[in-house]
DOSEDREN-799136 format. One record per atom (N, C-alpha, C): x negated, y, z negated; residue in three letters. Coordinates in steps of 0.001 Angstrom, whole numbers, padded with zeros to 6 digits, always signed. Layout:
REM DOSEDREN-799136
XYZala...
This chain:
REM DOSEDREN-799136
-000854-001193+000000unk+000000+000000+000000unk-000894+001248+000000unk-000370+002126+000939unk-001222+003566+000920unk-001333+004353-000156unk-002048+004681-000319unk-001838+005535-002288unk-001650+007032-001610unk-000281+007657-001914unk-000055+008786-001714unk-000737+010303-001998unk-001782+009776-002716unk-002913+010677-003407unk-003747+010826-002456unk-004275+009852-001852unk-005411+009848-001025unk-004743+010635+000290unk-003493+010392+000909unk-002803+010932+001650unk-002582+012145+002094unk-002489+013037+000624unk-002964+014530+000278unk-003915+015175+000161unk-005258+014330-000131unk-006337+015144-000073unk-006452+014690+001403unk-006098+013593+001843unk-006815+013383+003648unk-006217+015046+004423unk-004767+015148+004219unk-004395+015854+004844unk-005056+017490+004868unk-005499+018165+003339unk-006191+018986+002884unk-007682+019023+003606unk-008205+017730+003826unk-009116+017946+004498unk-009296+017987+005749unk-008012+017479+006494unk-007714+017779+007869unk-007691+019227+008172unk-007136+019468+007906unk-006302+021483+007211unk-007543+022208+007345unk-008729+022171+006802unk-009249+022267+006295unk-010474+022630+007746unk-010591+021694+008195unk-011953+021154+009616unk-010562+022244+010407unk-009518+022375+011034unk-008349+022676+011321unk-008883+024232+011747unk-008686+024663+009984unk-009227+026327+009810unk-010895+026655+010489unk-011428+025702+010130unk-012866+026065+009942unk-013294+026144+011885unk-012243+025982+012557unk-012736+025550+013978unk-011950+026711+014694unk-010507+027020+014138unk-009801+027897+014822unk-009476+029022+014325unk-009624+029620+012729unk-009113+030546+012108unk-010385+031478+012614unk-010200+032656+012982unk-011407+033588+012926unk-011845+034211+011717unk-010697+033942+010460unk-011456+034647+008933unk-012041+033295+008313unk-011674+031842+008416unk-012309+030742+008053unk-013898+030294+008843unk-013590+030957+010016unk-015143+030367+010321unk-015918+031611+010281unk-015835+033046+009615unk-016586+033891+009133unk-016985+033211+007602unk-016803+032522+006767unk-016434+032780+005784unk-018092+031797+005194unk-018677+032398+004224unk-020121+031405+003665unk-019471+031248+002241unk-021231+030368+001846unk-021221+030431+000346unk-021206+031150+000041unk-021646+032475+000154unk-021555+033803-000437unk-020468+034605-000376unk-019851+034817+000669unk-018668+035181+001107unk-017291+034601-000221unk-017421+033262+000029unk-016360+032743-001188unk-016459+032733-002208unk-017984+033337-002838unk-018309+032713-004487unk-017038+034012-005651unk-017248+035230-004764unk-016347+036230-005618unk-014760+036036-005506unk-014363+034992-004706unk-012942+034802-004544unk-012822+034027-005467unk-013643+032737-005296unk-013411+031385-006378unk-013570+031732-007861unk-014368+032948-008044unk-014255+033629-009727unk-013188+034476-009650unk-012002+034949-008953unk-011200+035666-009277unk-009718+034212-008919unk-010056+033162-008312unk-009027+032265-008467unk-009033+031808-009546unk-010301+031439-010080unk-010217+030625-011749unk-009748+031573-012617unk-010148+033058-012504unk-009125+033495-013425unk-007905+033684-013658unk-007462+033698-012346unk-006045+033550-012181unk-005567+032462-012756unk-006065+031430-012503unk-005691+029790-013019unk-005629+029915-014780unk-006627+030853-015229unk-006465+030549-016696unk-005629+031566-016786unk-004937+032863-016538unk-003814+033932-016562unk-002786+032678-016491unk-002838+031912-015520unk-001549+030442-015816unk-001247+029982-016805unk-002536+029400-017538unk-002672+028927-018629unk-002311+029191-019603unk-002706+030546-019574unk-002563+031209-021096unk-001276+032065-020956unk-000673+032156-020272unk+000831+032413-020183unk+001719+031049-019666unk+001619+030105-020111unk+001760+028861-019634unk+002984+028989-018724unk+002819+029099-017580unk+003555+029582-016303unk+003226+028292-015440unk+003732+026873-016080unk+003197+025918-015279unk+003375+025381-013838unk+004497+026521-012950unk+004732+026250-011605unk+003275+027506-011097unk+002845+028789-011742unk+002014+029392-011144unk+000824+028507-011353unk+000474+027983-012250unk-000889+027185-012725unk-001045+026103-011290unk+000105+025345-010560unk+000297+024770-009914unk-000404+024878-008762unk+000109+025979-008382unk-000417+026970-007282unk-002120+027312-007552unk-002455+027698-008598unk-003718+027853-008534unk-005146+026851-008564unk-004163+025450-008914unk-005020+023957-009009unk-005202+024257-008019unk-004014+024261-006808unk-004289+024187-005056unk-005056+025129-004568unk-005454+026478-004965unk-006365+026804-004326unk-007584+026741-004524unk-007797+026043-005866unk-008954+025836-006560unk-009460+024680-005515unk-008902+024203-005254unk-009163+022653-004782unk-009343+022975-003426unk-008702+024003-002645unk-009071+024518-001444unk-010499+024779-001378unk-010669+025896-002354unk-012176+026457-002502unk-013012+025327-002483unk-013409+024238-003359unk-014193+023280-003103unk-013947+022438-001865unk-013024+022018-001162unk-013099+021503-000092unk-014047+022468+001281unk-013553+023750+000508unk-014130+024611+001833unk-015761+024889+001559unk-016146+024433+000080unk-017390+024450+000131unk-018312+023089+000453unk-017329+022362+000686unk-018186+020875+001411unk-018137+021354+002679unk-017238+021504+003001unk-017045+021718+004429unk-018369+023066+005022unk-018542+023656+004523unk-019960+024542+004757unk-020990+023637+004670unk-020977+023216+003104unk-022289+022392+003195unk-022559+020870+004551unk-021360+020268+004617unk-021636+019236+005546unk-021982+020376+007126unk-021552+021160+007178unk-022299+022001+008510unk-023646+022576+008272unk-024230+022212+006832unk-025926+022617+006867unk-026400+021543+006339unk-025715+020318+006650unk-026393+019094+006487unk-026701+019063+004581unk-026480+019470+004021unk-026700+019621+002608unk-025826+018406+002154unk-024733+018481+001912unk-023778+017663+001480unk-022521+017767+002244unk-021904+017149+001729unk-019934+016775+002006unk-019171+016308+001182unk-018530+016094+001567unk-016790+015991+000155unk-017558+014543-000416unk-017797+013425+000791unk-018099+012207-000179unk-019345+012241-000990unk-020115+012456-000728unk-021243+012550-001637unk-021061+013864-002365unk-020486+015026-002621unk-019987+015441-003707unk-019357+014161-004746unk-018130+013591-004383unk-017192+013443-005047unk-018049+011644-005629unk-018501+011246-005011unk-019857+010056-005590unk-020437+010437-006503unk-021301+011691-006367unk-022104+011954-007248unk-021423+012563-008601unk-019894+013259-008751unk-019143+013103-009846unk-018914+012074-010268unk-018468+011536-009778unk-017854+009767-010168unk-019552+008664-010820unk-020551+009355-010035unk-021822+008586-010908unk-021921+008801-012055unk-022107+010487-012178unk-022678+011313-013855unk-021368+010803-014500unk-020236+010657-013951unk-019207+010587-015084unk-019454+009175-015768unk-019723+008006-015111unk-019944+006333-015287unk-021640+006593-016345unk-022207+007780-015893unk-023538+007333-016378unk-023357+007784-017816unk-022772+008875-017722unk-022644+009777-018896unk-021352+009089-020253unk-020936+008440-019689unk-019365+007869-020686unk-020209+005787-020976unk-021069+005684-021524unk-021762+004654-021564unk-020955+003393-022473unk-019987+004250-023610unk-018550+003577-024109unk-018175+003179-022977unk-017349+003570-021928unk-016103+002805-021141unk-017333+001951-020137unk-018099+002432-019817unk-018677+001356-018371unk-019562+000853-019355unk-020364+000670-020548unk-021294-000318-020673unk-021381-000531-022139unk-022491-000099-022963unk-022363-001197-023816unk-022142-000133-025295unk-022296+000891-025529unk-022616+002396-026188unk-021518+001913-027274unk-021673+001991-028259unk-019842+002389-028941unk-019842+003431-029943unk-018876+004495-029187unk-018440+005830-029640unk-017186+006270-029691unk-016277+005840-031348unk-015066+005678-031535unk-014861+007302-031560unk-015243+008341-031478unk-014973+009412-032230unk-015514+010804-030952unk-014641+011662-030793unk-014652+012737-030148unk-016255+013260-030047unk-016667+013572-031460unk-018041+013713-032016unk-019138+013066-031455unk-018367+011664-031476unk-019633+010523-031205unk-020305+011098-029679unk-018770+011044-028963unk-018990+010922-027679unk-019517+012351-027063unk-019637+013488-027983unk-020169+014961-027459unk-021594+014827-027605unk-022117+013881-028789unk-023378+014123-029085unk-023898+013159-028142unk-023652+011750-027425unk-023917+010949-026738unk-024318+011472-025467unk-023297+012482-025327unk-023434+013184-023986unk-024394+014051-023696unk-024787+014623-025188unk-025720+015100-024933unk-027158+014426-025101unk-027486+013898-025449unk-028698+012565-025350unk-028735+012437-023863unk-027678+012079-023589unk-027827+011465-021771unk-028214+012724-020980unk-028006+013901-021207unk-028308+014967-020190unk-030237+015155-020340unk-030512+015077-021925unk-031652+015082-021918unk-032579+013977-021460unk-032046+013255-021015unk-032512+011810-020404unk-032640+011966-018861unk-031766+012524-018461unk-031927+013114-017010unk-032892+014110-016660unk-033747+014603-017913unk-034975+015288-017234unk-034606+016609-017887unk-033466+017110-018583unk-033236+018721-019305unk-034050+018422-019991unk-035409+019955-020547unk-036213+019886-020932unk-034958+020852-022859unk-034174+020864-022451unk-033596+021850-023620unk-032362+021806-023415unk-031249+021428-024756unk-029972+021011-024224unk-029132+022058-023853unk-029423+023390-024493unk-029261+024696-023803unk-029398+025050-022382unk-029983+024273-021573unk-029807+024537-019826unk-028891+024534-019094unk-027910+023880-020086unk-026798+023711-019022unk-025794+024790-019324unk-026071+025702-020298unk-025136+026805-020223unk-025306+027362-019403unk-024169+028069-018680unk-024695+029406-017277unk-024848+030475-017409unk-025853+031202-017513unk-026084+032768-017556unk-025299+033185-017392unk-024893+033495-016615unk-023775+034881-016107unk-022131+034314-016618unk-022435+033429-018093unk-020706+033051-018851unk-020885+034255-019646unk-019226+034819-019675unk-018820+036310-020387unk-019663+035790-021667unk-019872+036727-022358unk-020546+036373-023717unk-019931+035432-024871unk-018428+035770-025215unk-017753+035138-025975unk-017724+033883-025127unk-017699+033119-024334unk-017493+031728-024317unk-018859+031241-023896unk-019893+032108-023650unk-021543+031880-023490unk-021683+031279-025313unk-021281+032353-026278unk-021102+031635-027590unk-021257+030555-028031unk-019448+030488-027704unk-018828+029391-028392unk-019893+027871-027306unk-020460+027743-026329unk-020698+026763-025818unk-022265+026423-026213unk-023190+027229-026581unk-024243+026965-027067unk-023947+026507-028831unk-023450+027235-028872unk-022632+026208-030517unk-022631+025055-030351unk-021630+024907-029536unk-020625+023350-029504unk-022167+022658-028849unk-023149+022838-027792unk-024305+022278-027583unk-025549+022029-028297unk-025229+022708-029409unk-026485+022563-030654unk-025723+021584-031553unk-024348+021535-031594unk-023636+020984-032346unk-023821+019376-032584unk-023891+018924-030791unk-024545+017794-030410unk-025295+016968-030260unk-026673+017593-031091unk-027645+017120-031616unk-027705+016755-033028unk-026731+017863-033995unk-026574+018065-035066unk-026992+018785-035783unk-027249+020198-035180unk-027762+021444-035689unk-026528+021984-035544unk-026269+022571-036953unk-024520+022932-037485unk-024353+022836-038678unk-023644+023791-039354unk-023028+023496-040668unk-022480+022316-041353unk-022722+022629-042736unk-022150+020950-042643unk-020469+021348-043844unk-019536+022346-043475unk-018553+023042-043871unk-018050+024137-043220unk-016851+024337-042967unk-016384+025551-042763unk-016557+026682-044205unk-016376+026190-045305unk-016601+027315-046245unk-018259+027636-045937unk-019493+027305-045677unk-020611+027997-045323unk-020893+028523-044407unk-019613+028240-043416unk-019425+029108-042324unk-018828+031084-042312unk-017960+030205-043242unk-017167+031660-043534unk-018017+032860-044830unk-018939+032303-045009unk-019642+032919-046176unk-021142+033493-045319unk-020845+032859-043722unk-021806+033841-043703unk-021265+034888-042749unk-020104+034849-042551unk-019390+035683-041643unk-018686+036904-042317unk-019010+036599-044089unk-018908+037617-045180unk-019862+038286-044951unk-021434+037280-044792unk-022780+038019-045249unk-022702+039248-043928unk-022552+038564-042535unk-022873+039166-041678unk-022011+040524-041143unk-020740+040657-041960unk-019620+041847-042253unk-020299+042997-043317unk-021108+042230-043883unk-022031+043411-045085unk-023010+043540-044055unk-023860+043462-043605unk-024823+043436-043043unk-024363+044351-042033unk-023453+044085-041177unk-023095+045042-040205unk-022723+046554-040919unk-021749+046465-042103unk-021193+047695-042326unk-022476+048428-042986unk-023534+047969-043502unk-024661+048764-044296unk-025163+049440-043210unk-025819+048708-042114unk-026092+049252-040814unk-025109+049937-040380unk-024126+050006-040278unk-023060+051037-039575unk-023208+052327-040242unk-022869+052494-042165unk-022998+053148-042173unk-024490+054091-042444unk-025362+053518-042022unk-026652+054432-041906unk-027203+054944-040443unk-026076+054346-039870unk-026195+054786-038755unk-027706+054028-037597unk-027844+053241-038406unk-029157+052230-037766unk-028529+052161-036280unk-030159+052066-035636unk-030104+051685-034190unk-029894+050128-034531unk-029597+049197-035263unk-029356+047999-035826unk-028225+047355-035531unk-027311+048618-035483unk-025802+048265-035505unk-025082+047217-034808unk-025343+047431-033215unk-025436+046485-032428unk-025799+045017-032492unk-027348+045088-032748unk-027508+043527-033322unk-026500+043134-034165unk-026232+043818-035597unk-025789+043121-036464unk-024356+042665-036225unk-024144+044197-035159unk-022300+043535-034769unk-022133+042026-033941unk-023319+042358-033190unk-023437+040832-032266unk-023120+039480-033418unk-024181+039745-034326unk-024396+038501-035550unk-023024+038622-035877unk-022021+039337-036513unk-020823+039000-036941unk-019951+038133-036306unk-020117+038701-034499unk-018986+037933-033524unk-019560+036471-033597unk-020652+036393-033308unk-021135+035111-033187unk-020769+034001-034325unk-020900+034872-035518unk-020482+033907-036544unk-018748+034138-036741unk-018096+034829-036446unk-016980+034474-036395unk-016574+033234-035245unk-017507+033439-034132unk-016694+032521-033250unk-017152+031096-033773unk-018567+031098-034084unk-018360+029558-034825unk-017535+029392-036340unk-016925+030626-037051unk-015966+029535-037168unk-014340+029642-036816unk-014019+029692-036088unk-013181+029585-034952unk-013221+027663-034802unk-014713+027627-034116unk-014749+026471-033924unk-014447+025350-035135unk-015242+025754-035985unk-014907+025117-037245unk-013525+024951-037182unk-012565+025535-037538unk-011162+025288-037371unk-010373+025067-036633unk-011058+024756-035516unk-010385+024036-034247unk-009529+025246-033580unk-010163+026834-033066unk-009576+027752-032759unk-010408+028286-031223unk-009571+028014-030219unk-010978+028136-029224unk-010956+030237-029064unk-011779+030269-029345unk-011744+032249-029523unk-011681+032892-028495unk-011590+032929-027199unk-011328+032893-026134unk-009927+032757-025479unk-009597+032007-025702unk-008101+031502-025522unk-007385+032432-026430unk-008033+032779-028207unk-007150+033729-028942unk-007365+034924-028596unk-008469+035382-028269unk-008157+036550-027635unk-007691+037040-026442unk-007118+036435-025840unk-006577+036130-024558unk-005217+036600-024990unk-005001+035566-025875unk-003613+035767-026147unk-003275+037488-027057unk-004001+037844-027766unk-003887+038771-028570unk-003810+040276-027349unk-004919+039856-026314unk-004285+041015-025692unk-003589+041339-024272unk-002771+040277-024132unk-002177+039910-023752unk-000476+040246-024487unk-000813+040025-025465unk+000710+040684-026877unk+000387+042040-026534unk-000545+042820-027033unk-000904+044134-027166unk-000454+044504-025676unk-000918+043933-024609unk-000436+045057-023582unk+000889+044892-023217unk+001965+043589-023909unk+003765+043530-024156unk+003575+044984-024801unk+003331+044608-025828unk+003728+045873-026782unk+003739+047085-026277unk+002279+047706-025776unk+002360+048587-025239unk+003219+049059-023967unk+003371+048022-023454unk+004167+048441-022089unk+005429+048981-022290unk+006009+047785-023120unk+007709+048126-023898unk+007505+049913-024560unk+006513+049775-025430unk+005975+051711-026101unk+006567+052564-024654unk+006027+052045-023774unk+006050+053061-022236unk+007566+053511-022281unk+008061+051838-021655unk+009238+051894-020939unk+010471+052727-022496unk+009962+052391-023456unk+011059+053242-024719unk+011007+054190-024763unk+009927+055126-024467unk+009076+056757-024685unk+010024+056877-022890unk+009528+056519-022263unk+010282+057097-020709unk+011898+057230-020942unk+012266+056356-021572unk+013578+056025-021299unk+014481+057135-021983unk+013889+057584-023101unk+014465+058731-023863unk+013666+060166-023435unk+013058+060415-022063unk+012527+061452-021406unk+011431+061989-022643unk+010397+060952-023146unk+009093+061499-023717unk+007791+060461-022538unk+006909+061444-023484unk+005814+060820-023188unk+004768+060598-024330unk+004300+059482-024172unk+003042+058977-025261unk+002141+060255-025488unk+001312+060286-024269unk+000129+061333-023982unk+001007+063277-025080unk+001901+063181-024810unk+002337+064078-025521unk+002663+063889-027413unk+002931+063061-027996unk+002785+062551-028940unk+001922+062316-029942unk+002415+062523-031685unk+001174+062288-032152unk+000778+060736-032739unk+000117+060408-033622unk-000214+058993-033490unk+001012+058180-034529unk+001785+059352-035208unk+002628+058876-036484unk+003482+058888-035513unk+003942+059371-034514unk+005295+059202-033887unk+005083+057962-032472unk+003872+057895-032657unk+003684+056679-031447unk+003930+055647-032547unk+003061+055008-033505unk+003205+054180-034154unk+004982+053782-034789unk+005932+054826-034918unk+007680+054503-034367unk+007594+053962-033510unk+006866+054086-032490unk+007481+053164-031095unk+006856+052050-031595unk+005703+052120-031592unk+004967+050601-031627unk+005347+049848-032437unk+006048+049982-033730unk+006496+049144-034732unk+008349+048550-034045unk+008639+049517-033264unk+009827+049243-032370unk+009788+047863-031908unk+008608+048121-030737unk+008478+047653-029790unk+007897+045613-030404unk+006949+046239-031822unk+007012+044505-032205unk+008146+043740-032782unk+009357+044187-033369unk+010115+043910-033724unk+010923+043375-032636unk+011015+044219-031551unk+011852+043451-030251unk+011161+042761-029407unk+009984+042418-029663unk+009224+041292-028859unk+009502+040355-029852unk+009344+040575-031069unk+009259+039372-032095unk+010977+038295-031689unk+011764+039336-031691unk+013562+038583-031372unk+013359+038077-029972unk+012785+038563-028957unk+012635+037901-027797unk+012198+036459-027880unk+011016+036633-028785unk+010070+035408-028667unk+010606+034569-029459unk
């Protein structure tokens, strides 16, 4: 029996050779050309996510999945690679790397299997398990992922309360520097976020995702502030901060009954 899966990507990749032969914006199009689209599709994909809009999220798997087809499809025209030896060489690291399900490893535990994983990368020749983070990740999830990668060796707290005690220390530390006005400030503010986001992790809070969401509320709020201030012929910009804050306390109360 035909597996209807395979059916869909055949056709995607038909589609695909299709564009690349007859479209005049598909056969302009390089690695370079697509790399700033495919970072503004993934964000879109997580705007899905995090507004869990699961028919738009839908839509954005598919173009995600476009984008990589269209980057085999370049590479098999510079002889580099193609979809199958892409999609082999996933399917290897995944068999090599998961040594529980294909062989003999046993790792009952989420933990087990992060720190395992990381053993195996350093086995492949990483001189530092830190390589595999990517430079150019926004800072807050550049963070949280060198954490969770030191974590894997077992360099880490061994409590969330010594977590949170130093995310006290590093709140004194910042405000002494703040208020002396130290060229310090900076560093020390850095040290606070950092230790807040590990513990985030500690509590199973991905910080990223919460701040996502937080301003994401804030710009509800604010918008509703707009549309209430228009609607009764004011304006914000004209206003002082005690009579904005009426709206804004408005405006959470009727998001709160919405939600």
């Amino acid at each position: 029996m035909t597996d209807s899966r395979l059916l869909a990507f055949e056709r995607l990749l038909n589609i695909m050779d299709d564009l690349r032969e007859k479209c005049p914006w598909d056969q302009k199009q390089t690695l370079e050309s697509l790399r700033h689209l495919t970072i503004e599709e993934t964000y879109e994909l997580a705007d899905a996510i995090t507004s869990n809009d699961l028919p738009a999220l839908k839509g954005e798997i598919g173009d995600l999945f476009l984008h990589m087809v269209f980057y085999c499809k370049i590479g098999q025209e510079q002889n580099a690679f193609d979809v199958e030896s892409v999609l082999n060489a996933i399917c290897d690291k995944l068999v090599f790397r998961h040594p529980h399900i294909y062989g003999d490893t046993v790792a009952e535990t989420e933990e087990e299997v992060k720190a395992n994983w990381e053993r195996l990368k350093l086995k492949e020749g990483r001189k530092s398990v830190l390589e595999g983070v990517p430079s150019s990740l926004p800072a807050m999830v550049k963070a949280a992922r060198i954490q969770e990668k030191v974590k894997g060796i077992g360099f880490d707290w061994d409590n969330p309360d010594d977590v949170w005690n130093k995310v006290q220390e590093e709140l004194n530390e910042f405000r002494e520097e703040q208020l002396k006005g130290s060229e310090h400030r900076t560093e020390e503010f850095g040290d606070l976020l950092f230790s807040l986001i590990n513990y985030a992790r500690f509590v199973d809070i991905n910080p990223e995702n919460a701040l996502a969401l937080t301003n994401q509320k804030f710009i509800n709020r604010f918008q509703l502030m707009e549309k209430m201030t228009a609607k009764e012929g004011k304006s914000l910009s004209d206003m002082t901060l005690t009579e904005m804050d009426v709206y804004w306390e408005m405006a959470k109360k009727t998001l709160r009954k919405i939600n």
